[in-house]
Backbone bond lengths (Angstrom), bond angles and torsions (degrees), N, CA, C in turn:
res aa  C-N    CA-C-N  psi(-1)  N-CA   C-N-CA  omega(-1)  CA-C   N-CA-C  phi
1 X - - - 1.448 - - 1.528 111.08 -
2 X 1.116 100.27 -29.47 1.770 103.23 -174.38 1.654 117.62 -77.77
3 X 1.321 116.00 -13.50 1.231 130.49 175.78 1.678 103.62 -96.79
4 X 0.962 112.33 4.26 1.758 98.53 173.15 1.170 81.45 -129.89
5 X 1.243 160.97 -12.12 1.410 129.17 154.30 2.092 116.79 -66.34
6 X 1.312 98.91 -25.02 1.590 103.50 -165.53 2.011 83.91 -77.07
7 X 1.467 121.26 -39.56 1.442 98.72 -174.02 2.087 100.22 -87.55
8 X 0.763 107.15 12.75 1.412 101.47 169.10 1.560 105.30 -77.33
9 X 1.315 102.75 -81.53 1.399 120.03 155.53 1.747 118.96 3.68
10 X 1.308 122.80 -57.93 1.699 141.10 -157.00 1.714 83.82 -80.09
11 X 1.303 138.30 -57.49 0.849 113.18 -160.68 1.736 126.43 -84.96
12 X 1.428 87.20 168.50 2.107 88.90 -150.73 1.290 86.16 -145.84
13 X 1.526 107.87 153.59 1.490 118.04 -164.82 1.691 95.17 -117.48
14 X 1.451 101.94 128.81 1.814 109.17 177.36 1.610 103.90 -85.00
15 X 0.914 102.60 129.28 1.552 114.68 160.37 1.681 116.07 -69.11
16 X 1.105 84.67 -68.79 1.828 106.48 -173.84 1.652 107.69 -43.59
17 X 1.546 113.39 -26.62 1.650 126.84 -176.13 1.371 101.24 -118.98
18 X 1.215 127.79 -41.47 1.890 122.22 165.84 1.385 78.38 70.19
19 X 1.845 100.98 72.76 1.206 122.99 135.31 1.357 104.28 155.21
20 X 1.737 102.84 160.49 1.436 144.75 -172.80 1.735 88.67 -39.27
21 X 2.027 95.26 138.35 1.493 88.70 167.45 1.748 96.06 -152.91
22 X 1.703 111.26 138.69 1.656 99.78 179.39 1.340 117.54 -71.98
23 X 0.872 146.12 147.81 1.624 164.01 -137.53 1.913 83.71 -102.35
24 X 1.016 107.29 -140.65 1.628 122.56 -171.34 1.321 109.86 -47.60
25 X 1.429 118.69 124.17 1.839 126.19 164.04 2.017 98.87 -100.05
26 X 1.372 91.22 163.15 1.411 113.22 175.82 1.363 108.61 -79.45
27 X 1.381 144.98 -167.49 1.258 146.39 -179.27 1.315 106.46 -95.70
28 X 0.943 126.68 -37.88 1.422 145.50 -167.45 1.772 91.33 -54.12
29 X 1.819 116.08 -71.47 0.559 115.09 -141.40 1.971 116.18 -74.91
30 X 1.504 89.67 -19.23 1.377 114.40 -165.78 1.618 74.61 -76.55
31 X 0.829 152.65 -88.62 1.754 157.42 -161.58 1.740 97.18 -26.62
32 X 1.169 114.25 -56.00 1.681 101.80 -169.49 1.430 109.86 -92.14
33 X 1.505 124.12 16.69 1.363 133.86 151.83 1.395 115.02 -74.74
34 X 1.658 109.19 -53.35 1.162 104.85 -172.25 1.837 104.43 -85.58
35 X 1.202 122.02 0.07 1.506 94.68 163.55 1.354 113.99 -104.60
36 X 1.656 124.70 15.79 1.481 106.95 163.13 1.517 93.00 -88.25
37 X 1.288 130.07 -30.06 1.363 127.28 177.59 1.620 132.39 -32.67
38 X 1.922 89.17 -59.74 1.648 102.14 167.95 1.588 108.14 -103.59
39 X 0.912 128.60 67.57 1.286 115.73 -177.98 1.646 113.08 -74.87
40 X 1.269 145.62 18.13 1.074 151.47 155.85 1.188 130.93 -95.14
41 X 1.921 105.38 -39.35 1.822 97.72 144.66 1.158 126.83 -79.63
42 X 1.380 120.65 -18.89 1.685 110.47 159.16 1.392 119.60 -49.31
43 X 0.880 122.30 -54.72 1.637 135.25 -178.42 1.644 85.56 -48.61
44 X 1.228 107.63 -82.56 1.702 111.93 -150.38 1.326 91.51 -39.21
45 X 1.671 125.41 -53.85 1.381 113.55 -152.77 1.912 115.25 -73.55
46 X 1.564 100.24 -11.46 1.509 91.12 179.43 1.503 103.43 -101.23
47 X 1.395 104.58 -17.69 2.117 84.85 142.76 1.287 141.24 -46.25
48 X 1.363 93.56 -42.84 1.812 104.35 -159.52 1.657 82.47 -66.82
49 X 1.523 121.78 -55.27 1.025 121.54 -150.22 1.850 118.53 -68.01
50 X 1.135 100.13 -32.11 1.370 119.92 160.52 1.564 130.57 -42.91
51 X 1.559 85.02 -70.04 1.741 89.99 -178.59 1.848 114.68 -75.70
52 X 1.577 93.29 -16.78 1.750 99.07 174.12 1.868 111.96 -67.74
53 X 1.114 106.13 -56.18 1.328 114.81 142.31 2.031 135.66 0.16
54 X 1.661 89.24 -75.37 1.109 97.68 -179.45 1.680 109.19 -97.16
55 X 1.578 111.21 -3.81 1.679 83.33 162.80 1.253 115.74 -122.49
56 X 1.710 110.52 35.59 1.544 124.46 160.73 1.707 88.19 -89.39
57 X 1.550 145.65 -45.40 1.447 132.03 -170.32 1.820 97.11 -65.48
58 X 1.696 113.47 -38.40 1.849 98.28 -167.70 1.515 97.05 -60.50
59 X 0.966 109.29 -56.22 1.670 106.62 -159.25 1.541 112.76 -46.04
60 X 1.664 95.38 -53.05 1.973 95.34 -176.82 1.413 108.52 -66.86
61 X 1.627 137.91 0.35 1.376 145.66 -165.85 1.411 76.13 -110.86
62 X 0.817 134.16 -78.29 2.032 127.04 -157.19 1.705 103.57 -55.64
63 X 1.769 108.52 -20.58 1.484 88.38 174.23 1.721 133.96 -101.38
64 X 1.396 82.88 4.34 1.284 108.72 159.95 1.271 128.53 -86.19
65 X 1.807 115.47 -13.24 1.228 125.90 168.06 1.755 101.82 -66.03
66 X 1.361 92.00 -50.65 1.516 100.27 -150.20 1.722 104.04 -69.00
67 X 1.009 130.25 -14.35 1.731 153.63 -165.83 1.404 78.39 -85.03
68 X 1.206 124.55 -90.36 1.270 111.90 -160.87 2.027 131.00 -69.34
69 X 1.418 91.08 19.52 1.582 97.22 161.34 1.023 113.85 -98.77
């Protein structure tokens, strides 16, 4: 019972938007807000991170080519 009064509680009514809004989010949730938000620096950034990724494996693979010549 005490946990549906504490989320009763969180919610708060906007004026400025003329309407109901929940008080505190988790991290989680605030994170997959803001990447439907930017979804174009998301993208870019799990590019960068991606292809940085895969040509940190070419390089240490080509120097392992070159070691064994």
């Amino acid at each position: 019972m005490e946990y549906a009064k504490d989320e009763i509680f969180q919610v708060r009514y906007n004026t400025k938007l003329n309407r109901l809004e929940i008080g505190e989010q988790n991290w989680i949730n605030r994170l997959c807000q803001k990447i439907k938000r930017h979804k174009l620096l998301t993208t870019a950034i799990i590019t960068f991170i991606m292809f940085g990724t895969i040509n940190i494996v070419m390089i240490s693979s080509f120097m392992k080519i070159l070691q064994n010549i």
